[in-house]
C-alpha positions as CSV (number, residue, x, y, z in Angstrom):
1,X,-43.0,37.3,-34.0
2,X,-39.4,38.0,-35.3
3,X,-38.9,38.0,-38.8
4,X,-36.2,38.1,-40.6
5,X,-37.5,39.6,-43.7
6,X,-38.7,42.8,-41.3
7,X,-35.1,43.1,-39.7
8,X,-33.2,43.4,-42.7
9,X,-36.2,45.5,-45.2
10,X,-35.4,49.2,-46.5
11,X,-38.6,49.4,-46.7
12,X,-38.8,49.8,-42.9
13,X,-34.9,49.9,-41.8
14,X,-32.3,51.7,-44.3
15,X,-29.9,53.1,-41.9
16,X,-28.8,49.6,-41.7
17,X,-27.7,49.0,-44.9
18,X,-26.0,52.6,-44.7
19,X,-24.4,51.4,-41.2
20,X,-23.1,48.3,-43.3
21,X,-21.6,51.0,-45.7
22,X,-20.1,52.7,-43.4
23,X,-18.4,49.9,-41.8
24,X,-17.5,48.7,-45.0
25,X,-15.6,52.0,-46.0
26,X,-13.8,52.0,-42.5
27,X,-12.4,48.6,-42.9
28,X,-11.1,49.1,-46.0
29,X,-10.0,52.6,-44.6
30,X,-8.4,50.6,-41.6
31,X,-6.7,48.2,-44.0
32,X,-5.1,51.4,-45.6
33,X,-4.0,52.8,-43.2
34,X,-1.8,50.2,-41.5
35,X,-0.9,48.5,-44.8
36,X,-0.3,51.5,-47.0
37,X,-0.8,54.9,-45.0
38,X,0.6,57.1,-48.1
39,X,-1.3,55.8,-51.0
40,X,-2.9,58.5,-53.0
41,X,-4.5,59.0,-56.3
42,X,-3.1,61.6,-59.0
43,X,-4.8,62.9,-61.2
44,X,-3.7,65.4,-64.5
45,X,-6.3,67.6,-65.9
46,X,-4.9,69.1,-68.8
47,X,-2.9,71.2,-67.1
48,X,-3.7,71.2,-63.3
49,X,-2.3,68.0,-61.0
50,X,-4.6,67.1,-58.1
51,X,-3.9,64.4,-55.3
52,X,-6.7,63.0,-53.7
53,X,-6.0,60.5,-50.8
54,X,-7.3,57.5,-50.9
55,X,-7.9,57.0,-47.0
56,X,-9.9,60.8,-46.8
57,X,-11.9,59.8,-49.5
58,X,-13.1,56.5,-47.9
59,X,-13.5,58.4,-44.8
60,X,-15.8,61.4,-46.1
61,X,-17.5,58.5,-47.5
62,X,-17.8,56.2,-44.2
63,X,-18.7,59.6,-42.3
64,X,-21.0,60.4,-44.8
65,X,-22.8,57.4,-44.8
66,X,-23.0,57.1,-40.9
67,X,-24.8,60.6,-40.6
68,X,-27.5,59.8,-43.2
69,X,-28.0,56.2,-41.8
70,X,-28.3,58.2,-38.3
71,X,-31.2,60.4,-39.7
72,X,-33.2,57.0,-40.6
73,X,-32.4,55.4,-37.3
74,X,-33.8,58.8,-35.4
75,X,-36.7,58.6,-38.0
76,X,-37.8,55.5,-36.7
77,X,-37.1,55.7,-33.1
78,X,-39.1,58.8,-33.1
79,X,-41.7,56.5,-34.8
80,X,-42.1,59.4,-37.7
81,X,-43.1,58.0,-41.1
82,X,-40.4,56.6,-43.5
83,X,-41.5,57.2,-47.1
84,X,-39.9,54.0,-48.1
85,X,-39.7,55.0,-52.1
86,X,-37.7,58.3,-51.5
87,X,-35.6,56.1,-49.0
88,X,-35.1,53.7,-52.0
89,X,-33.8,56.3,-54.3
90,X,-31.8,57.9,-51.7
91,X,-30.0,55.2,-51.2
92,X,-29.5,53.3,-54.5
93,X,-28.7,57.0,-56.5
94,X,-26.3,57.6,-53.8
95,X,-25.0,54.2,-54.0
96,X,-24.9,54.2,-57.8
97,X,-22.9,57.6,-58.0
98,X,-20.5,56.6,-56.0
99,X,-19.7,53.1,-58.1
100,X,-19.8,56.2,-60.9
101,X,-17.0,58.1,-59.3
102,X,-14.8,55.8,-58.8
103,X,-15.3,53.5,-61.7
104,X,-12.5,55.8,-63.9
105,X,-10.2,53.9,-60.9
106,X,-11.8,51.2,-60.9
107,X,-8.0,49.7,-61.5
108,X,-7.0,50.7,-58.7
109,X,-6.1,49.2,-55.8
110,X,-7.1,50.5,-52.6
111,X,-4.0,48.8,-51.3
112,X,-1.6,49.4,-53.6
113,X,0.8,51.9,-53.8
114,X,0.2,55.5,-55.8
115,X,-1.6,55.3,-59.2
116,X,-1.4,58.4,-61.6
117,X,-4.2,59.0,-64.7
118,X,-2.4,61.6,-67.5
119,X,-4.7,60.9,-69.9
120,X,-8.5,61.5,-68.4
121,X,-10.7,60.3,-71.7
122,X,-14.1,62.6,-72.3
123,X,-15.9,59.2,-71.3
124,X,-14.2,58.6,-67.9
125,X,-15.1,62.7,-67.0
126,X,-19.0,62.4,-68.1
127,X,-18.9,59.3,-65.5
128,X,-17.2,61.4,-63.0
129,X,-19.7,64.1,-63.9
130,X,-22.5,62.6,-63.9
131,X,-21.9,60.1,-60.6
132,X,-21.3,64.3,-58.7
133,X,-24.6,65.4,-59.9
134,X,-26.6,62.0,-59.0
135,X,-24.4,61.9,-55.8
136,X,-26.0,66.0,-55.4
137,X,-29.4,64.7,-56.7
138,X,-29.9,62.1,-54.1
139,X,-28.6,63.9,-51.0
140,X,-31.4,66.4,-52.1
141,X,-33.9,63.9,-52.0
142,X,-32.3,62.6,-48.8
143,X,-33.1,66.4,-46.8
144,X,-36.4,66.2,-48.3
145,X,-37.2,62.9,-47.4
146,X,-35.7,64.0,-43.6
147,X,-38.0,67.6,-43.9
148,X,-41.4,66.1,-45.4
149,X,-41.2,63.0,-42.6
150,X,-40.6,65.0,-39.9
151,X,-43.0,67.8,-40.6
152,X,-45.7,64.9,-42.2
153,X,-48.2,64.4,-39.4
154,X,-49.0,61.0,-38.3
155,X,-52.2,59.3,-39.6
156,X,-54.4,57.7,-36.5
């Protein structure tokens, strides 16, 4: 019998809510692009200027999300076993840093023309820092969760 509950559970299925992630940043990305192809974000650092593109960084994101979300989908059609808290934590740390990263521009538009930050408080760089190293963190987890379930042998 179909049930909902068993479509949509991470428990059993989370390369669908990565999918949904990925689909999310490539229609935001989409949006951009034919509504505001050269918005960027500038940043100062003391005395280094970096621009960061807006549209790459939803990309890397979107591709990003759509290879992990591929390793899950090939997880289960191989019928290997999905540890469902490591998938948890995979998903809601990476999730979590990336809200992290990109709440210092969290006044920014994503269709809006170029925003620049001069002033980069210690505050807003701990987030940044910290929303990197969960974001490292949970893509560690993520290969170990891929290695232990593919090399885990099945239980009759």
């Amino acid at each position: 019998m179909l049930n909902i509950k068993n479509i949509c559970s991470l428990k059993e299925k989370p390369h669908i809510i990565l999918w949904f992630f990925t689909a999310l940043c490539f229609v935001i990305y989409l949006l951009n692009y034919f509504f505001n192809d050269d918005s960027t974000i500038d940043i100062s650092y003391y005395d280094t200027y970096y621009v960061l593109s807006k549209s790459s960084l939803l990309q890397v994101l979107g591709y990003w999300f759509f290879v992990c979300g591929m390793g899950y989908f090939l997880l289960n059609f191989y019928n290997k076993r999905i540890f469902s808290w490591l998938s948890r934590i995979h998903v809601w740390m990476s999730l979590l840093a990336i809200t992290l990263i990109l709440l210092e521009y969290s006044n920014v538009n994503f269709l809006s023309s170029t925003k620049r930050f001069y002033e980069i408080t210690v505050y807003s760089e701990t987030l940044n820092y910290l929303g990197i190293l969960l974001f490292i963190i949970a893509q560690i987890i993520y290969f170990f969760h891929m290695l232990l379930s593919i090399f885990k042998k099945q239980q009759p």
